[in-house]
Every structure is written in C-alpha cells, then in structure tokens.
N, C-alpha and C positions, 0 to 999 in steps of 0.2 A: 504494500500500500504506500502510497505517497501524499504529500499534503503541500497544496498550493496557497500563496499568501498573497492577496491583492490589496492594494490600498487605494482607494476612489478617495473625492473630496468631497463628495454629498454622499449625506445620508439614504435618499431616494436612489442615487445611482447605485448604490450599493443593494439596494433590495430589487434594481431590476436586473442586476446582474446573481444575481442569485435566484431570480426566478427564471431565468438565461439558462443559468447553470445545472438548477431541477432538471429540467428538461432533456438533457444530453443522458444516453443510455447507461453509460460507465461512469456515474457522478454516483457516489454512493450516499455521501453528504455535505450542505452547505449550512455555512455558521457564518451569523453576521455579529459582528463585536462593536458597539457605537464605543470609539474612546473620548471626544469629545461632540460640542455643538459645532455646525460648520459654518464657517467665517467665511465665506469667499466673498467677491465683489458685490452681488446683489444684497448681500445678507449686510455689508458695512453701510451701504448707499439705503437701503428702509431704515437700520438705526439711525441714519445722520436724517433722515427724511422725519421720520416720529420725532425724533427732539426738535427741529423749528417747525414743528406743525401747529404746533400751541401758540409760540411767539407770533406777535403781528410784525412779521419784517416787513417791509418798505411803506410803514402805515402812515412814515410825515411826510411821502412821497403824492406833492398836490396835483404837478405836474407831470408826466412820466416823461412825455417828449422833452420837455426841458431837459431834465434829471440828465437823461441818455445823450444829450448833445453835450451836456455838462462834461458828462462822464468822459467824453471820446475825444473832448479837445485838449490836446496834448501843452498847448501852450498859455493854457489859464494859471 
C-alpha cells in the first residue's frame, strides 16, 4: 500500500478532489485534514471589504467631479 499527500489552498478544493479521488477504482481511501482557515486573495479582499462597510467613506464628498479633478491635478 502507498499513501499520497496533496496540499490544495481551499478548503472546497480539497473536498472536490476527494470526491475526484472516491471515484477512481484503486482508491481504497481518502482523508481530508482542515489544518487551518484559508487566507487566499478573495478571502483578504471581503475582510478588508466588511470593515469599511460600516464607515461612511467619502460622506464630506459634496462634489464628486470636483473631488476627482482635484484628485488628478498633479500641480495643485
């Protein structure tokens, strides 16, 4: 008998490779092991999203087109 060790970065990847792997004749068994939660880019970008969800950013913002002309004039 032999024993294959795969490491994915999502948790979901990891169960649909294991239900991949049910499926093949000569799989006798598959074990999923969560060691931690997974961090990848979508998962950092909804934290950063849920914390200024609450705050009212650009609420002293009267005029936007100003703001933006503001913004872009290199020589103010």
């Amino acid at each position: 008998m032999s024993t294959v060790s795969v490491i994915v970065e999502q948790s979901n990847h990891a169960v649909m490779l294991a239900e991949w792997l049910k499926n093949i004749r000569f799989v006798q068994n598959v074990t999923i092991s969560v060691d931690k939660t997974a961090s990848g880019n979508a998962s950092a970008i909804q934290q950063a999203l849920d914390a200024i969800q609450s705050k009212r950013l650009f609420s002293e913002i009267i005029d936007p087109v100003a703001y933006q002309k503001q913004m872009r004039d290199e020589w103010s």
